[in-house]
C-alpha positions as CSV (number, residue, x, y, z in Angstrom):
1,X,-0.1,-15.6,-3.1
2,X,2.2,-18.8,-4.2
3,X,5.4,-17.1,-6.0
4,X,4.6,-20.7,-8.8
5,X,1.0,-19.0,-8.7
6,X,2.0,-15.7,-9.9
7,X,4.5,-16.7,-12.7
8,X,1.6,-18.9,-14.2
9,X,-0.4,-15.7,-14.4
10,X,2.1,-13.9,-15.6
11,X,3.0,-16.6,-18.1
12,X,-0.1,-17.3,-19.3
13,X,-0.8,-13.2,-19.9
14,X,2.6,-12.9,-21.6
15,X,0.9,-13.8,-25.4
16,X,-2.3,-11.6,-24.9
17,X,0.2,-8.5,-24.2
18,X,2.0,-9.3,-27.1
19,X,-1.4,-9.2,-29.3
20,X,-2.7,-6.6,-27.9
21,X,-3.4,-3.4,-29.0
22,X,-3.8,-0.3,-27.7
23,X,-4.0,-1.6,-24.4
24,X,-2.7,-0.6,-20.9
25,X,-1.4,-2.4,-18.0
26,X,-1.0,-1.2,-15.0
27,X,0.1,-3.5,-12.0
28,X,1.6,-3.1,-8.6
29,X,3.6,-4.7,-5.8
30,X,5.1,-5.5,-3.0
31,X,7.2,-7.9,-4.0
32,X,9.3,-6.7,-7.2
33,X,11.5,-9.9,-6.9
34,X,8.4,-12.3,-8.1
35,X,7.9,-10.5,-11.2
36,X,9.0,-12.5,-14.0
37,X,12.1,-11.1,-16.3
38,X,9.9,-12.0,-19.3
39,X,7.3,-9.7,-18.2
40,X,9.5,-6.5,-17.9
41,X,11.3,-7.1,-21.4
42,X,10.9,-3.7,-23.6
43,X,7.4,-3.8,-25.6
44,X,5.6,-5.4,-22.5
45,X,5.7,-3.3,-19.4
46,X,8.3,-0.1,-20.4
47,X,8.2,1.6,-17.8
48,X,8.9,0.7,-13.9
49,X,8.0,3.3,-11.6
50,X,10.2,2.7,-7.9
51,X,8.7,4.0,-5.1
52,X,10.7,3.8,-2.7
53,X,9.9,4.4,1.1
54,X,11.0,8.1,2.7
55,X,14.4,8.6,4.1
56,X,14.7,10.3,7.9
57,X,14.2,13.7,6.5
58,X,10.9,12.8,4.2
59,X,9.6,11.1,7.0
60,X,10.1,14.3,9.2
61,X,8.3,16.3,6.7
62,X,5.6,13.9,6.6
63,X,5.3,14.1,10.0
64,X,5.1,17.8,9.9
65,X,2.6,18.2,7.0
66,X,0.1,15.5,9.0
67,X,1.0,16.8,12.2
68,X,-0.1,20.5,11.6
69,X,-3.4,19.6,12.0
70,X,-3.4,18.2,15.4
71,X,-2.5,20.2,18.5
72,X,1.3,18.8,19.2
73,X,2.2,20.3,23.0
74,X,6.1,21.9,22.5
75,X,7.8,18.4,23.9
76,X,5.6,17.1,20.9
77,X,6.6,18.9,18.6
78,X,10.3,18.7,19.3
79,X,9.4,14.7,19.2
80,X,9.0,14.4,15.5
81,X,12.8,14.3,14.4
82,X,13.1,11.8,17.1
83,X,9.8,9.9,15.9
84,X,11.1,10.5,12.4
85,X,14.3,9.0,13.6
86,X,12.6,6.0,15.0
87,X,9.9,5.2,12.3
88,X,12.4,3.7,9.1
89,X,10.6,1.9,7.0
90,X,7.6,3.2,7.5
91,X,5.4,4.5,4.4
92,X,3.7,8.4,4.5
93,X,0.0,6.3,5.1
94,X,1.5,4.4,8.2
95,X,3.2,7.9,9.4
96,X,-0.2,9.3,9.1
97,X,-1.9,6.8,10.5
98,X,0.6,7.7,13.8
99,X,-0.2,10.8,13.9
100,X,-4.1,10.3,13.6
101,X,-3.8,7.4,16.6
102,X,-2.0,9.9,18.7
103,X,-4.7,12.2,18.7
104,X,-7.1,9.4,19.4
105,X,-4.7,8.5,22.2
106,X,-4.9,12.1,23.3
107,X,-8.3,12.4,23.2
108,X,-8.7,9.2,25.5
109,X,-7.1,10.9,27.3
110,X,-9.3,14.2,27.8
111,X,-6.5,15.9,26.1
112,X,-6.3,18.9,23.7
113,X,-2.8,18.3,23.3
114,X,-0.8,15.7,21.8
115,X,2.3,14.8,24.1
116,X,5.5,12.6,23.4
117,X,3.0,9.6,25.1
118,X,1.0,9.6,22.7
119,X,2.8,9.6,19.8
120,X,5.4,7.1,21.2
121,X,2.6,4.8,22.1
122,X,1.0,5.3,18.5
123,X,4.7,4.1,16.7
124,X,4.2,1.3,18.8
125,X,1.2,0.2,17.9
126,X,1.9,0.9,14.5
127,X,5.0,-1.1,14.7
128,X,3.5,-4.7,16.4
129,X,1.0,-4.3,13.1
């Protein structure tokens, strides 16, 4: 969406808020930076929640909780401070989502394990996305 685009929106919606009662807006975004200042003034939207993506250590912990359920061989499992490592920037979905296409790329394979392969190949893929 045209950055002009979303300040008319938001322009346009700025004297409804201001009428309204008891209402609730909730919005989200990727883009934080488009978001008008008249828009985030107190009595319009109060509160700004921040999420912000996981550091090396959340990310391994992601990694583990998502990995548990998949059969990681010991190089494997040894791999996920390395994919952790590896995989800034990355949000918890797109770390599960490597995890999840390593065991597809396991089972491909005719494998009950996942190895270092797969879950190298599944970062990749994730990262050309």
């Amino acid at each position: 969406i045209r950055d002009d685009l979303v300040t008319g929106v938001q322009t346009c919606a700025l004297p409804i808020l201001d009428k309204a009662k008891n209402v609730i807006v909730i919005g989200a975004t990727n883009h934080p930076e488009s978001i008008d200042d008249a828009i985030k003034r107190p009595g319009r939207f109060d509160i700004i929640i921040d999420f912000t993506l996981p550091n090396k250590d959340e990310r391994l912990s992601i990694l583990k909780i998502h990995s548990s359920e998949v059969n990681l061989n010991k190089e494997a499992k040894r791999y996920l401070e390395t994919l952790a490592a590896n995989s800034k920037g990355l949000c918890g979905a797109s770390l599960r989502a490597i995890i999840n296409q390593a065991a597809i790329n396991a089972f491909s394979r005719e494998s009950s394990e996942v190895s270092v392969a797969d879950l190298t190949q599944a970062l990749d893929d994730m990262k050309r996305r």
